[in-house]
C-alpha atoms as a printed R data frame, in Angstrom:
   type eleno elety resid chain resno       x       y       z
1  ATOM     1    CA   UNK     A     1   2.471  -1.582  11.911
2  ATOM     2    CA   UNK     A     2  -0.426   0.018  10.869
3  ATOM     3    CA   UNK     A     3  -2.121  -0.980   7.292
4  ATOM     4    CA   UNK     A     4  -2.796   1.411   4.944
5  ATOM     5    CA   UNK     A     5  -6.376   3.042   4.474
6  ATOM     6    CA   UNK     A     6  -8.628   2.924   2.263
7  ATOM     7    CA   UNK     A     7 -10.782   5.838   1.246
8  ATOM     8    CA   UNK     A     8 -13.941   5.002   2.614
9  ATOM     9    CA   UNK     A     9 -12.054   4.180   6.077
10 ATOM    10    CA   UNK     A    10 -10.247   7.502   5.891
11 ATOM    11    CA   UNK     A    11 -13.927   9.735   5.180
12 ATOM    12    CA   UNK     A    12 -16.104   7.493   6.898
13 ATOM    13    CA   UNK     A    13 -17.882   6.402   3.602
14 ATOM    14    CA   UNK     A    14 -19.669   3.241   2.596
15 ATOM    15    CA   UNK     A    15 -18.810   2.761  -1.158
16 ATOM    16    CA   UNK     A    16 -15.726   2.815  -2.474
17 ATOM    17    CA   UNK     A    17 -14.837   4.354  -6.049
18 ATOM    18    CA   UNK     A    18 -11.060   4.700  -7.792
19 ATOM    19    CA   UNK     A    19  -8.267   6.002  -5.250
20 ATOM    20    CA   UNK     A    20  -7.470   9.622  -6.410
21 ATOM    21    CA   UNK     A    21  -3.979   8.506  -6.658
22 ATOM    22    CA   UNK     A    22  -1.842   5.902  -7.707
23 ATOM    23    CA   UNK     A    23   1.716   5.436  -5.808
24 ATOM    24    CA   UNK     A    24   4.089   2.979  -8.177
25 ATOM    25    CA   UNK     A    25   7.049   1.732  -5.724
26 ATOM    26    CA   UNK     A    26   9.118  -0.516  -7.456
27 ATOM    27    CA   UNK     A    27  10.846  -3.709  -5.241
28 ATOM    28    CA   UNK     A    28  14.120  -5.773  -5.607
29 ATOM    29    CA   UNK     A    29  14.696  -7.674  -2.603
30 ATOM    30    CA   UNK     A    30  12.962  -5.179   0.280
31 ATOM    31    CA   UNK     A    31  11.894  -7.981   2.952
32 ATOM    32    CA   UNK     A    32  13.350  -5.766   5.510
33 ATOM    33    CA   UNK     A    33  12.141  -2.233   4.778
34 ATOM    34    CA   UNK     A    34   8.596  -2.697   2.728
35 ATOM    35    CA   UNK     A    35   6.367  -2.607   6.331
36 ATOM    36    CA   UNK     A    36   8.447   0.271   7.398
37 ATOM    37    CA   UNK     A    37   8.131   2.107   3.576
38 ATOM    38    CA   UNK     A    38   4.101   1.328   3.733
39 ATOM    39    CA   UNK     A    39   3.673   2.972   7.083
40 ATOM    40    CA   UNK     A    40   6.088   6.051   5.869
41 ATOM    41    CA   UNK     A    41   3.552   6.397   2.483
42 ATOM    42    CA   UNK     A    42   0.174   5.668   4.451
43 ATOM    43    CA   UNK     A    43   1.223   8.623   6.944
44 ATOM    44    CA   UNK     A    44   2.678  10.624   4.196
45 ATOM    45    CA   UNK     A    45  -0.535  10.268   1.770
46 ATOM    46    CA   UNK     A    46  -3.536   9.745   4.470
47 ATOM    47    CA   UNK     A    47  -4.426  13.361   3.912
48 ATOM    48    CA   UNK     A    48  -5.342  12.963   0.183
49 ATOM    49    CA   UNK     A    49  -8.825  14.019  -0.719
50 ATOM    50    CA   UNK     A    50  -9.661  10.770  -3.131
51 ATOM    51    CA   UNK     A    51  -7.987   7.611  -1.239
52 ATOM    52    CA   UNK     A    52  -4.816   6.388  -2.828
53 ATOM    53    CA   UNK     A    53  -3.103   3.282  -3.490
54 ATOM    54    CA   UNK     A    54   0.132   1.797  -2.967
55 ATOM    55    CA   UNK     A    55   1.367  -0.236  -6.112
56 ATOM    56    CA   UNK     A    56   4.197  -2.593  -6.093
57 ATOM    57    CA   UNK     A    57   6.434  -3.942  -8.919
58 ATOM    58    CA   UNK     A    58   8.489  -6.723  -7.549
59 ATOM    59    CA   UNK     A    59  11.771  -6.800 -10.236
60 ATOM    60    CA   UNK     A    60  12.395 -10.579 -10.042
61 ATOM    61    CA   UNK     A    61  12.984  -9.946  -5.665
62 ATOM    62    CA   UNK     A    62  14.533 -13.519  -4.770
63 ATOM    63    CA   UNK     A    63  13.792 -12.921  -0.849
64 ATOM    64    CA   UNK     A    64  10.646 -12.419   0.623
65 ATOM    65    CA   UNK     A    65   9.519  -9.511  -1.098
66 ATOM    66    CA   UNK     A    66   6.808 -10.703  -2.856
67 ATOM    67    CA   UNK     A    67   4.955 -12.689   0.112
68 ATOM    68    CA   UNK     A    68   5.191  -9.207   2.157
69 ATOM    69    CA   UNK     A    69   3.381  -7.269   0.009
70 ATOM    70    CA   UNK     A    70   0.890 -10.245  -0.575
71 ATOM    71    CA   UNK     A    71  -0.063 -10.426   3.227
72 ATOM    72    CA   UNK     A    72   0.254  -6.381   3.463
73 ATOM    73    CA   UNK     A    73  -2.878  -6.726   0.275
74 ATOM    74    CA   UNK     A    74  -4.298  -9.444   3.239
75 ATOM    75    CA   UNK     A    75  -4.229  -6.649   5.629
76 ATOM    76    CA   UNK     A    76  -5.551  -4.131   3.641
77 ATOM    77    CA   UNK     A    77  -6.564  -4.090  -0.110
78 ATOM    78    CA   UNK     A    78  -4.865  -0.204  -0.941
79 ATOM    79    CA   UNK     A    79  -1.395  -2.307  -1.175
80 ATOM    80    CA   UNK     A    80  -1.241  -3.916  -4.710
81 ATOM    81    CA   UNK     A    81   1.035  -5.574  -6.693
């Protein structure tokens, strides 16, 4: 999977200001299709003038929800939650 990038990885640009746009995805228990739903969003929104980020609400997930999205943040600091 790829991680999602960040604005000055997507123009080539050293200094990074505030995305452009804000994506709010609210979770309950999406262990299985959050890497899948990041790639889908990173190839949908990659094309945005601005950098975006990916914001995730985890609605009390009891699976491992909450530890994907952490690591995805490891991989790549666009994925918040």
């Amino acid at each position: 999977m790829r991680a999602v990038s960040t604005f000055a990885e997507n123009k080539g640009e050293g200094v990074v200001g505030p995305p452009e746009l804000s994506v709010v995805v609210p979770i309950f228990n999406e262990e299985e299709t959050l890497e899948l739903l990041v790639e889908r969003l990173h190839q949908a929104l990659v094309v945005v003038d601005g950098g975006y980020e990916l914001i995730f609400v985890d609605d009390g997930s009891n699976d491992r929800s909450v530890e994907i999205i952490r690591r995805l943040h490891d991989e790549n600091p666009s994925v918040k939650l």
